[in-house]
N, C-alpha and C positions, 0 to 999 in steps of 0.2 A: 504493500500500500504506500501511494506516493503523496502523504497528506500531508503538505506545506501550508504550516500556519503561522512560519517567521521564516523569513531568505534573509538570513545573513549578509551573503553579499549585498544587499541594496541598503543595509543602516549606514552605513558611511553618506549615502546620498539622498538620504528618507526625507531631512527638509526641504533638501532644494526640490525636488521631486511636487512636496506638499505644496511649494509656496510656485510651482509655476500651474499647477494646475487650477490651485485655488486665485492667484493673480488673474491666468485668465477668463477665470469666470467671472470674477469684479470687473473687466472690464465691456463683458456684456450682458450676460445673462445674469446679473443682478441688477442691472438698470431697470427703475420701474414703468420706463417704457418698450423693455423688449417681452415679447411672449411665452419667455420660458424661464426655470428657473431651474438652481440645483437641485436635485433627487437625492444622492449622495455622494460624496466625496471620498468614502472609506472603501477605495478600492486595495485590491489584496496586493501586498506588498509586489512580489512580483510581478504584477501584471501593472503597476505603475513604473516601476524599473523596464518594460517590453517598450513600455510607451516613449520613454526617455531615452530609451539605447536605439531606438529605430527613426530615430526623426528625419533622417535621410532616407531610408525604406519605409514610407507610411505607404506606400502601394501594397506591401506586404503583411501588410495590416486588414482585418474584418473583424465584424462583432456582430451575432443575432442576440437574440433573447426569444424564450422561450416561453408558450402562459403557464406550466406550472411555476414560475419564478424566476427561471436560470437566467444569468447571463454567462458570456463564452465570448475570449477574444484568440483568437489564431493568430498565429506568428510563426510561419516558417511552419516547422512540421509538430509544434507545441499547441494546445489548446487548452488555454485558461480558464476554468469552469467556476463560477461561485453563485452562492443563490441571491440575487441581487433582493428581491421583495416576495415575501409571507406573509399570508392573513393577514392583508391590506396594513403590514406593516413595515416600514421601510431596515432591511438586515446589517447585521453590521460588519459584512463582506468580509471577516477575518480567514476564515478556515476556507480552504480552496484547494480544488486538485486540477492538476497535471497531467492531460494525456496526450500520449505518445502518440501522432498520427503517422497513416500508412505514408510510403514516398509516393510523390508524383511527379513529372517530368512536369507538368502544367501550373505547379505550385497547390496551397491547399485555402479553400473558400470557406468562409462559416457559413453561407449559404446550402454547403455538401452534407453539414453536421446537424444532429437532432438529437436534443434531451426532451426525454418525456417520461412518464409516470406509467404503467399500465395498469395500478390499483388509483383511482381517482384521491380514495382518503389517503392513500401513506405515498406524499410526498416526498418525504427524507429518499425513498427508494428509485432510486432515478438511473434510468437506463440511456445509452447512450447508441448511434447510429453516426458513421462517416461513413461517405463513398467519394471515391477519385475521380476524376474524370474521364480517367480510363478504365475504367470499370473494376476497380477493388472495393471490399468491402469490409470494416473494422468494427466490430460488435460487442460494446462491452454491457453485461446483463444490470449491474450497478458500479456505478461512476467511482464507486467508494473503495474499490480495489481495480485501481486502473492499471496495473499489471497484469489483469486478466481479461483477457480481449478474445474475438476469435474475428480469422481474415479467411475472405474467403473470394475470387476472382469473379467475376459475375460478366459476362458476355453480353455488355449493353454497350447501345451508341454513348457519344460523350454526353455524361451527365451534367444538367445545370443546377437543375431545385431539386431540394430535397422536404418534406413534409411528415408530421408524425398524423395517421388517421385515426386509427382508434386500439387501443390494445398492445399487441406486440407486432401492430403492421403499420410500415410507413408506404409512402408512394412519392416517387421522384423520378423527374423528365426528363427528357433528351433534348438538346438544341432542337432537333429536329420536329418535335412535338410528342414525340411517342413515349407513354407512357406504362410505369412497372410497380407494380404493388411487390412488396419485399417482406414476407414474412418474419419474422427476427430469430424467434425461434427456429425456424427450418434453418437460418444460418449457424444457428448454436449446434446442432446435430449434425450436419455435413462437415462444416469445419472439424468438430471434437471427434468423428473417425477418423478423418485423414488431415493430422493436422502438421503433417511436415513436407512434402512433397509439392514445389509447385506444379510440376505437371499433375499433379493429383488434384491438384488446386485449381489448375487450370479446368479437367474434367469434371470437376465435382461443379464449377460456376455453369459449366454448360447443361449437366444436371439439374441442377437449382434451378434454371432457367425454366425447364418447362415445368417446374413445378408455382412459378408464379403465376398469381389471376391475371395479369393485364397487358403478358407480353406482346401482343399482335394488338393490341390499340393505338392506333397511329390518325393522327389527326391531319386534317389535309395538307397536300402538298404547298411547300415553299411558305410555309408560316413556320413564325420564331416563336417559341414558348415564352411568356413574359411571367406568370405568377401560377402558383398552385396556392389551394385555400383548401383545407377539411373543413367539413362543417361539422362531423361526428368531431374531430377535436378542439372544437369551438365551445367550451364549458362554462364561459366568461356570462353569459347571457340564455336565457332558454327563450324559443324561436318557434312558431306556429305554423313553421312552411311543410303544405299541402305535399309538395312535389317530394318525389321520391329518391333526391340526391343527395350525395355524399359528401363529391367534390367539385369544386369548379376550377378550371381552366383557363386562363385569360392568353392568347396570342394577338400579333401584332392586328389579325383581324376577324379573332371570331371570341362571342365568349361561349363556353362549353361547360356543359351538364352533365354528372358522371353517377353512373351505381355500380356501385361495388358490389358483386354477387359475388359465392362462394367460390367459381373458379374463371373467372372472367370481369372484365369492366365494359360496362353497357352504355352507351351514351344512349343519354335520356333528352337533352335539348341542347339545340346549338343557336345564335343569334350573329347573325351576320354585323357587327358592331359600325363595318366601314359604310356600309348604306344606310344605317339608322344615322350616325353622326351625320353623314353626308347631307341627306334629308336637312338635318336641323341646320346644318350651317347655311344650306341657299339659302334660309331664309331669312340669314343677317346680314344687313344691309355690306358689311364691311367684306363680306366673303364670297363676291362677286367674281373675283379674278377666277381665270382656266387654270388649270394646270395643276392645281393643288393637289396635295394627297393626304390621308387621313392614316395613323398609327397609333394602336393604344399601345399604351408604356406599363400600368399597374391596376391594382385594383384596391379595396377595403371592404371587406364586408361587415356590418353590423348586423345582427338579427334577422333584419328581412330586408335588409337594403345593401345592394350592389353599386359602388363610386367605383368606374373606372375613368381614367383619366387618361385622355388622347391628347396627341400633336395635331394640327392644321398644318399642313407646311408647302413651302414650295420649294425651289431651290436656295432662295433668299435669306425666307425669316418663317418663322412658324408660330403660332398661337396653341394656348393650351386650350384644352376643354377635358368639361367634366361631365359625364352623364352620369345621373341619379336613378337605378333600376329598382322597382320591389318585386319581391317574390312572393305571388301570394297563390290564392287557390286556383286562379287562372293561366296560371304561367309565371312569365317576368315580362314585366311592364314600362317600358320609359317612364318617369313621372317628372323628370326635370333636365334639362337641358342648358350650362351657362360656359359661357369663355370666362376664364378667367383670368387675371391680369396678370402680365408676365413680366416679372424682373428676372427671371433665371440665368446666372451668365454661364451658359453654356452649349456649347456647338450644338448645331441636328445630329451628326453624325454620331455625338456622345448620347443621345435620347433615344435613336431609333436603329442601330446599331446593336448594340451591349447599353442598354438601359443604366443609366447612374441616377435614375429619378425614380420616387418611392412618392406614391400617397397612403395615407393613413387617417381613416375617420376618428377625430380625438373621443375617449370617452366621457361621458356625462356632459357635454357639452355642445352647441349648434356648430362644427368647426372642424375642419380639417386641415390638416399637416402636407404639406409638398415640400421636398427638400432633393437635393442634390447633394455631391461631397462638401459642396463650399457653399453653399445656403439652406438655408432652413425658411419655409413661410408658413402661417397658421392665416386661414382663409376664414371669417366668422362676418357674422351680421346676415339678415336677410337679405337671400340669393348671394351671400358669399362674398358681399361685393366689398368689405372691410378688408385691407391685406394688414396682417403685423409681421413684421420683418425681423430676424434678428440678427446684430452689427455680430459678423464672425467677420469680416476682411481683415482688420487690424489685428485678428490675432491668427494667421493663417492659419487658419482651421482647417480639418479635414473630417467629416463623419465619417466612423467608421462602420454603425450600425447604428437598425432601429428597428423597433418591432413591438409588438404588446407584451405586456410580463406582470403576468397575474393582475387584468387586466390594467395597468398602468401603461402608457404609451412611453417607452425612454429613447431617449437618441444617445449614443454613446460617441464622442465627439475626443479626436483624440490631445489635447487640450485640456476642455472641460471635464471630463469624465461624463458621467451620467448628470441629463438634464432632462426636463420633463415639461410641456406645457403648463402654464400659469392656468391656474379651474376661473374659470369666470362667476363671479357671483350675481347670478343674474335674480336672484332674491323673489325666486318662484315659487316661495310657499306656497301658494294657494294649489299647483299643481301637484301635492304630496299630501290633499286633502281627500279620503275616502270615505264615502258614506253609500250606501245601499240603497236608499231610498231617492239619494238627489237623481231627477232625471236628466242633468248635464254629466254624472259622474262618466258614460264611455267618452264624449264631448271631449271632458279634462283627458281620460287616459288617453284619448288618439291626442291631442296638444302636446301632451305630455312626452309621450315619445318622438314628436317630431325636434322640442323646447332641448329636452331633458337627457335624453335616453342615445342622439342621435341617429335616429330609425328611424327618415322618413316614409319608408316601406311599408315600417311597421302601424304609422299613423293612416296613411290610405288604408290598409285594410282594416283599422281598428275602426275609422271611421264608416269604411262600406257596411259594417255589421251593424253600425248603428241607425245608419238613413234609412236600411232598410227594416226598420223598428219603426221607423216614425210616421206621419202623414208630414207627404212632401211639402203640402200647403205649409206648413209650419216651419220649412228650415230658414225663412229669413228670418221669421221670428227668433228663432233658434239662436241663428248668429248675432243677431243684436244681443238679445241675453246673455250671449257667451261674451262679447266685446262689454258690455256692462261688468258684468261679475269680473274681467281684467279690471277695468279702470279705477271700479269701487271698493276692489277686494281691501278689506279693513286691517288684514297681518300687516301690510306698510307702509300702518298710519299711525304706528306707536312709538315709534322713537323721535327723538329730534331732527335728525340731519333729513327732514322731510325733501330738500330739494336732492338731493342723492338718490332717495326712494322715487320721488319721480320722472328722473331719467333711467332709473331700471323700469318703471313701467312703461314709459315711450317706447324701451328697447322692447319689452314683451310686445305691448302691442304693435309694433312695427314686425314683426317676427308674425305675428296673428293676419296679417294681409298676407304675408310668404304663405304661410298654413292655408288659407284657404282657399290660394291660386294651387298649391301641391294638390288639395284633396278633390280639385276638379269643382269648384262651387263657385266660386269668384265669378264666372261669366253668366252663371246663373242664377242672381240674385235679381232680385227684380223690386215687393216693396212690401214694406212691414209696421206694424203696429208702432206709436211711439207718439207718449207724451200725449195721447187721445189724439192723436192723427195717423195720420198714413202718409207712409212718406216714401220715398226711392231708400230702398238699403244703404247703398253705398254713400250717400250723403248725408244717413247717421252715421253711416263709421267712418265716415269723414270727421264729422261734426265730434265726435269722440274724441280723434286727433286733435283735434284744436283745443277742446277741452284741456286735455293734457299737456299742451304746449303755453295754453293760457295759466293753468295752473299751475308749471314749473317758472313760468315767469314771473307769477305774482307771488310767487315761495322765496323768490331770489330776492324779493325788492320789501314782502312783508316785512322784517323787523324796522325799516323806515317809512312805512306807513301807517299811522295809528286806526284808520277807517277800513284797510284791510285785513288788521286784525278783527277789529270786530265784526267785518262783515263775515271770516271765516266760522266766527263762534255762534253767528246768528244759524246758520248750518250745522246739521250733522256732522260731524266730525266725518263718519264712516262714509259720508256722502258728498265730501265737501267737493271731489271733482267733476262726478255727471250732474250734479245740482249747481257749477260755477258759473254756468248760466245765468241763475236767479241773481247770483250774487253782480256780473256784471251788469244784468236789467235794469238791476236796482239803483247803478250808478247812471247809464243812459239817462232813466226816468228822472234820475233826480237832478241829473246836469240839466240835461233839456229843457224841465220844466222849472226850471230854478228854484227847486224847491231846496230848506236848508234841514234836512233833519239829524237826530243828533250823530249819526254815524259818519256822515259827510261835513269833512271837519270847512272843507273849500273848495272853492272851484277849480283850483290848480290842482290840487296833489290829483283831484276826482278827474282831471280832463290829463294828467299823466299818466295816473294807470289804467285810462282807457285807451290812450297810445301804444303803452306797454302792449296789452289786448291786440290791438289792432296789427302792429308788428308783428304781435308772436305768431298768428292766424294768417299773416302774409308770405310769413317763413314759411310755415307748416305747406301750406298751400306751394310753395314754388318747391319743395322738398318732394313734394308728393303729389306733381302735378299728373302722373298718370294715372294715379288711381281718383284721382281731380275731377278727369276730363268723363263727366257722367252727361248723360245724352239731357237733354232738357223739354224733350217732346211730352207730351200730355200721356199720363199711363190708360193705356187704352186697354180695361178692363172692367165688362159687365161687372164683377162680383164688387167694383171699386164706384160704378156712376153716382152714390147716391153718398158718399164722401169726398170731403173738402181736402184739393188735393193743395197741399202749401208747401213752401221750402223752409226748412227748418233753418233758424237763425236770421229770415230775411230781413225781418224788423231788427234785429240786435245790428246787423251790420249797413240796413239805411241809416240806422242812428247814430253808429262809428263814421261813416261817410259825414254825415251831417255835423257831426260833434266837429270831424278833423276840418270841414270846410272855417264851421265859426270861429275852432281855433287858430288857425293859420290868417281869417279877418282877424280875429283882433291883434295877433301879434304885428301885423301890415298897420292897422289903426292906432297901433300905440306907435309904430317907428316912426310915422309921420307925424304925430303930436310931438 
């Protein structure tokens, strides 16, 4: 047993070591404008000594991670194993082993290697899997006596990925696309009779050979394998897909559906990925030009949701894009389509080639991870359109690895060590509210999963089970009531820092217009109950918007205005933002009509926070001018002839017109006197 818990060798140089790595993490990922932070710094002695002695070989450098916890850095023919995070708690990287890998003429990948578990509960027992490129095979049953291994030759094209499925079977691809389920055990039993003779070694891999499920599955000609994904060893999350798949397959242009049967691998669905992008792109205005081509590079799965992320390219320049897939009882679905914005410096040839770009859907949060060796971005906000960046140039950085690890997203950067996205506090309580009886509660769980959970997949079909529960007549209803219970929810109206709480709720509800273009409803809204009228949908949840723009403005300016204190106290507290309304009317009314009561201390402070108002509603309005542009024709609806059809706020904002004209006369009428 090779269990290194102090390397000697490296005490001589253990601070400098400490202080370059922790330096360059001060200089970017602890800035509180960059998106990530440290994870942990207590990496195992030796493997901070690998980092420091190879700084002119960082090529020769890799790192995965693994979801039972592991991480693994490779160096030469060495692989550094420690369990980086357990029971969601961060380890303190001491104890660590050492294993020997097989030679290869091509060098060794952490890509090739797999730690897994095959009892779910006894983590500690952890088996290990490499393979060469040239098809060897190193099998150790627990990592904790890594002098005991078994090799064994295996007769496959060059291997690229490698994957643990479920048990003591992994599956790993050939450049070429073709793919082999790998028993573990069957390698412990061939190797452990003839375990000294290569040409025995040799006959025994061509043996093994037809004893694996999936050797004759080859996927179509002239495609490059880009990702393999288990969903049997996806344990991080439980998943309600219908479809009877295992694993999925992503190439530069199909994505692929796989089952695993007892001696064979079945494809179950395939999606021509280059036609569907292709499709969404004519139809942006910017991706006109001929000649382009389309290549997916990666993928991420979450629960019921499929991100794979494609090039646009031409010979020039290329665009990323991301398409958003669920899986549900109908298949797999397109449900979102976005370009997103490209700072990546790095060649075509390096993206679609040999792939140096990785996306990753971040956990519990709206947001995803794209990175390269030498950038890193986390994509968040609705439709993605927020980029946060983080500054690696000044410390030439290099990632070496990234992957999930017991579900925690880490990037292993050879510099910083392990860092981790920064968790967003987007202060969704009201989303982790369960009641039985509320009949919004599927409403909140499909939100939830789009908000929370990152599985927009999983929110379309949480949702479809619920429409079709309802009478259709009532989904605007619906969604007003769901846009209310955001804006009014009372959990973040109890502390002080009120203007903080409501720019988290801007962010929810800006995120709630994203949700309900995903779940296919947005274009079908038409008009609903509110405030004893009927009005067009979308111009209450306009008018909500504004709400909430007027309320964070008048939160900003409250402690110096004494009349909108009390105009807030005269309200509900739990109601004070869809009732802000009242509370401006009341100033309208009382400017206009010059009336002096005791809440309105004067005409000025009263005719600036109606400016405030009018500003904030102006912004809102050119922020959110698409969702704005609402048709203005008469609703032509028998069930609707015999109601008064009005526009909501029209009076509050004739009387901001009329306020601003008088006030802008008398400022004109004073400069001349």
């Amino acid at each position: 047993m090779n269990l290194s818990t102090n390397d000697l060798s490296f005490l001589s140089d253990r601070s400098r070591q400490r202080s370059m790595i922790s330096a360059g993490f001060q200089l970017s990922s602890s800035s509180a404008n960059s998106p990530f932070e440290q994870y942990s710094s207590k990496l195992p002695a030796s493997v901070r000594g690998a980092l420091n002695h190879t700084t002119g070989y960082i090529s020769s450098l890799s790192a995965r991670f693994s979801r039972n916890g592991y991480c693994w850095l490779v160096s030469g023919q060495t692989a550094y194993v420690w369990l980086a995070s357990s029971s969601n708690r961060i380890t303190d990287a001491v104890i660590h082993q050492e294993l020997k890998l097989p030679e290869c003429a091509l060098g060794q990948q952490a890509n090739l290697m797999e730690l897994f578990s095959m009892n779910a509960d006894d983590g500690d027992c952890c088996s290990c899997l490499v393979i060469t490129c040239d098809g060897y095979a190193r099998y150790w049953r627990t990592i904790v006596r890594p002098n005991d291994y078994y090799d064994v030759k295996l007769e496959f094209d060059q291997i690229e990925l490698l994957c643990h499925f479920k048990d003591d079977i992994c599956v790993c691809g050939s450049y070429s696309g073709r793919l082999y389920t790998i028993p573990c055990n069957a390698l412990c039993n061939k190797a452990y009779i003839r375990p000294s003779s290569s040409s025995l070694l040799s006959s025994i891999g061509f043996g093994l050979k037809s004893m694996l499920f999936g050797t004759s599955r080859q996927m179509k000609d002239n495609e490059i394998l880009r990702c393999l994904h288990s969903l049997k060893n996806d344990t991080s999350t439980q998943t309600t897909i219908t479809m009877n798949v295992d694993l999925i397959s992503l190439t530069d242009k199909h994505l692929y559906f796989w089952y695993l049967a007892e001696n064979d691998i079945q494809l179950v669905h395939s999606i021509d990925l280059q036609e569907i992008f292709g499709n969404e792109a004519i139809k942006d205005q910017k991706s006109n030009e001929n000649h382009r081509h389309i290549s997916c590079i990666s993928l991420s799965v979450t629960q019921e949701t499929i991100y794979v992320l494609a090039v646009h390219h031409s010979t020039q320049d290329y665009r990323l894009m991301l398409g958003v897939f669920s899986i549900n009882h109908s298949g797999v679905q397109l449900v979102s389509f976005i370009f997103l914005t490209n700072h990546l410096n790095i060649r075509l040839d390096e993206i679609i080639v040999k792939p140096h770009v990785r996306i990753f859907a971040v956990p519990n949060q709206p947001a995803i991870l794209v990175h390269s060796k030498k950038d890193a971005f986390i994509y968040t906000g609705p439709d993605y359109s927020v980029l946060l960046r983080a500054s690696f140039s000044n410390l030439n950085e290099t990632i070496l690895g990234s992957g999930l690890c017991a579900q925690r997203l880490l990037i292993f950067c050879h510099v910083q060590g392990l860092i981790t996205p920064r968790a967003q506090d987007l202060m969704a309580t009201f989303l982790s509210k369960t009641t039985d009886n509320d009949p919004y509660q599927p409403m909140i769980n499909s939100f939830h999963a789009f908000l929370i959970r990152n599985d927009p997949g999983g929110a379309v079909e949480l949702f479809r089970r619920f429409f079709n529960t309802i009478d259709k007549s009532q989904l605007d209803d619906i969604v007003i009531q769901f846009g209310m219970f955001i804006i009014d929810d009372p959990c973040l109206q109890e502390t002080n820092d009120l203007t903080r709480q409501l720019e988290k709720k801007t962010d929810i509800y800006n995120y709630y217009f994203s949700f309900l273009k995903l779940i296919n409803v947005w274009n079908k809204l038409h008009v609903a109950h509110f405030n004893n009228g009927i009005y067009h949908t979308k111009q209450i949840l306009q008018q909500f918007g504004e709400k909430l723009q007027c309320a964070k403005a008048f939160a900003q300016t409250s402690q110096q205005s004494l009349y909108l204190q009390a105009a807030f106290r005269s309200t509900s507290r739990h109601n004070q933002i869809s009732h802000i309304s009242e509370v401006i009317t009341t100033i309208i009314v009382g400017v206009i009509e010059a009336s002096r009561t005791i809440e309105i201390q004067s005409y000025e402070e009263a005719t600036r926070l109606l400016l405030i108002a009018f500003d904030s509603i102006q912004k809102y309005r050119q922020e959110h001018e698409q969702e704005s542009a609402i048709s203005s024709n008469p609703i032509d609806d028998e069930d609707f002839t015999q109601s008064v059809i009005c526009q909501p706020w029209i009076l509050y904002e004739h009387n901001l017109n009329d306020l601003y004209i008088l006030h802008v006369n008398n400022i004109l009428d004073f400069s001349e006197i």
